[in-house]
N, C-alpha and C positions, 0 to 999 in steps of 0.2 A: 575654381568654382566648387564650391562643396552639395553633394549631393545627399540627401537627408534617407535615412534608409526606416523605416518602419514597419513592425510587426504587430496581428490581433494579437489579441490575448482574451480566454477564457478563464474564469477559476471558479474551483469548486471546494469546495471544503465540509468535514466533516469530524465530528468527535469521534475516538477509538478508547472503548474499555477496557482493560485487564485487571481481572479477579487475583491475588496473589492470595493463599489460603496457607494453612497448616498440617502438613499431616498429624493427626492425634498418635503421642503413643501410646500401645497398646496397656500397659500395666504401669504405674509408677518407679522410676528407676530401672525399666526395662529399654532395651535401643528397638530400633525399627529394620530391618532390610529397608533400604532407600531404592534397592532396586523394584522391590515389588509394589511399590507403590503406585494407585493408577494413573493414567495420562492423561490428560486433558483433549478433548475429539477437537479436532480441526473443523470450526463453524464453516458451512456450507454460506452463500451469499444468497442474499434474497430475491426474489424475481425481478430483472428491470421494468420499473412502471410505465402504463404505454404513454405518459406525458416525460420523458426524459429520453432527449431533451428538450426542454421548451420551448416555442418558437422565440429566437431572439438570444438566446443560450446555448453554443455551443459544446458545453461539456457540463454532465452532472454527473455527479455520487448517486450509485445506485441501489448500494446498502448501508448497514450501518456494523461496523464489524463490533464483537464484543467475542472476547475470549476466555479462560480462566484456566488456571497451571494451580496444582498446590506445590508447593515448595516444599524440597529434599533435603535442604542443606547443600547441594551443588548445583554447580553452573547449570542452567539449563537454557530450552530452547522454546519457546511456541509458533505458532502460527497464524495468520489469520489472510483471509480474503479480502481485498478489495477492490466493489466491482461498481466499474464507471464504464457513460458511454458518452463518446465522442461524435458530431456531426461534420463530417470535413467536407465544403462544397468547393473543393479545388484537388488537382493532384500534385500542386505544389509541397515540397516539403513541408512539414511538420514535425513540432513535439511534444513532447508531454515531461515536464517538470513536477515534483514531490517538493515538499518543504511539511517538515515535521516537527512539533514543538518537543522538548522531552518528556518524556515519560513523568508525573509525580502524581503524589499522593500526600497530603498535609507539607510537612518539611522532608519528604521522604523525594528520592530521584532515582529514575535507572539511570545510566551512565548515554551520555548525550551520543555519542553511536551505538545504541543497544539495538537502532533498526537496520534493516537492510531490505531489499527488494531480491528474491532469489527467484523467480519467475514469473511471465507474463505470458497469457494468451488470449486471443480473440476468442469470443463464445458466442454462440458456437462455431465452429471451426471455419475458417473464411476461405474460399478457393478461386483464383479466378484473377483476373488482371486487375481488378478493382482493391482489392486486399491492399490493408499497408504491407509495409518491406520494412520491418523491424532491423534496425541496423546497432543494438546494445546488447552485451554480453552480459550474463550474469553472474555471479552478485552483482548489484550496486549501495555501495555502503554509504548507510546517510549520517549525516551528522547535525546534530537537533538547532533548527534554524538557517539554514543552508539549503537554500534546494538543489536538488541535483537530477539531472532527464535521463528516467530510466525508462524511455518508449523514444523511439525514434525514424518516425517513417522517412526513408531519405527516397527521395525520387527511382524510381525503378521502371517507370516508365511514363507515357501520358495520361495515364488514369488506374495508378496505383494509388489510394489511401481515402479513393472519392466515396463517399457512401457516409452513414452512421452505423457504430461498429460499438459493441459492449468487449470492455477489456476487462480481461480479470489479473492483478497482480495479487503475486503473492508475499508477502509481507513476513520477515521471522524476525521478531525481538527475539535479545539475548537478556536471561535474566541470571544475575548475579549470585553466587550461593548465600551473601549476606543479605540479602531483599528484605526486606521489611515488610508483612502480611499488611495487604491495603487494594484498597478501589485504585488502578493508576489510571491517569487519562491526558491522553495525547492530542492535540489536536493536527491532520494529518489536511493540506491544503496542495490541490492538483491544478495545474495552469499548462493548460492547452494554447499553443504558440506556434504561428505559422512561421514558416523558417527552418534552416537548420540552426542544432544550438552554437 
């Protein structure tokens, strides 16, 4: 006799910008220090709206990240915020899955793992038996078209992960010293799934 196993599923989805620019140099036929050139500020995420998430919707995107790096000539790194919230009315296991398109810009491409997920946390900070029990270590390195669950609340008691909870990951693209100066845009798709993965 075969028993049929089935899980919900959420999804949310959202466009991600990054600015890639030029440093100008200074004089004609002059070089630049690469070190002193300025950083790019790691965009803060915007306030969760009081309709997310919706009734009938258990997970939504709660910003919209947009970043910008000018480009050195070497490898480099950014960052960016992305913040969602989840409505979990069980304290069944769940997770949270990423799927990311690659990065491009006309015929131009970051390198299909240029993303990664280097940290998560609830916001504000959760305390109490009802909290998820994040059971992922980080990095989690993606690979563009592939989802892979970087949140993973595994049961840690009878009513750990019950509640609606804003997560914030943090997200670092790796950008190539050869990048090509352009608008690149990703589009970055989150699927909330009861279960372990």
């Amino acid at each position: 006799m075969f028993r049929l196993r089935s899980k919900l599923v959420y999804v949310a989805v959202i466009i991600v910008l990054l600015t890639m620019s030029a440093a100008l140099w200074p004089l004609r036929e002059a070089s630049a220090n690469y070190s002193s050139l300025p950083a790019a500020a790691t965009p803060t995420p915007s306030p969760t709206p009081s309709t997310c998430p919706t009734p009938g919707n258990n997970a939504c995107i709660s910003n919209t990240p947009t970043v910008g790096l000018t480009l050195s000539g070497s490898d480099q790194t950014v960052s960016f915020i992305l913040a969602f919230t989840l409505a979990s009315p069980s304290s069944s296991p769940w997770h949270v899955s990423i799927t990311a398109t690659q990065f491009t810009t006309g015929s131009h491409t970051l390198p299909a793992t240029a993303l990664s997920v280097t940290a998560v946390s609830i916001v504000p900070a959760c305390s109490g038996n009802s909290c998820p029990n994040n059971g992922i270590v980080y990095p989690v390195n993606l690979v563009a078209g592939t989802p892979a669950t970087f949140y993973n609340n595994t049961s840690g008691g009878n009513t750990h992960g019950i509640g609606t909870f804003t997560i914030q990951a943090t997200i670092q693209v790796a950008v190539p010293a050869k990048t090509y100066i352009g608008t690149y845009t990703s589009t970055l798709t989150i699927a909330f799934i009861s279960g372990s993965p």
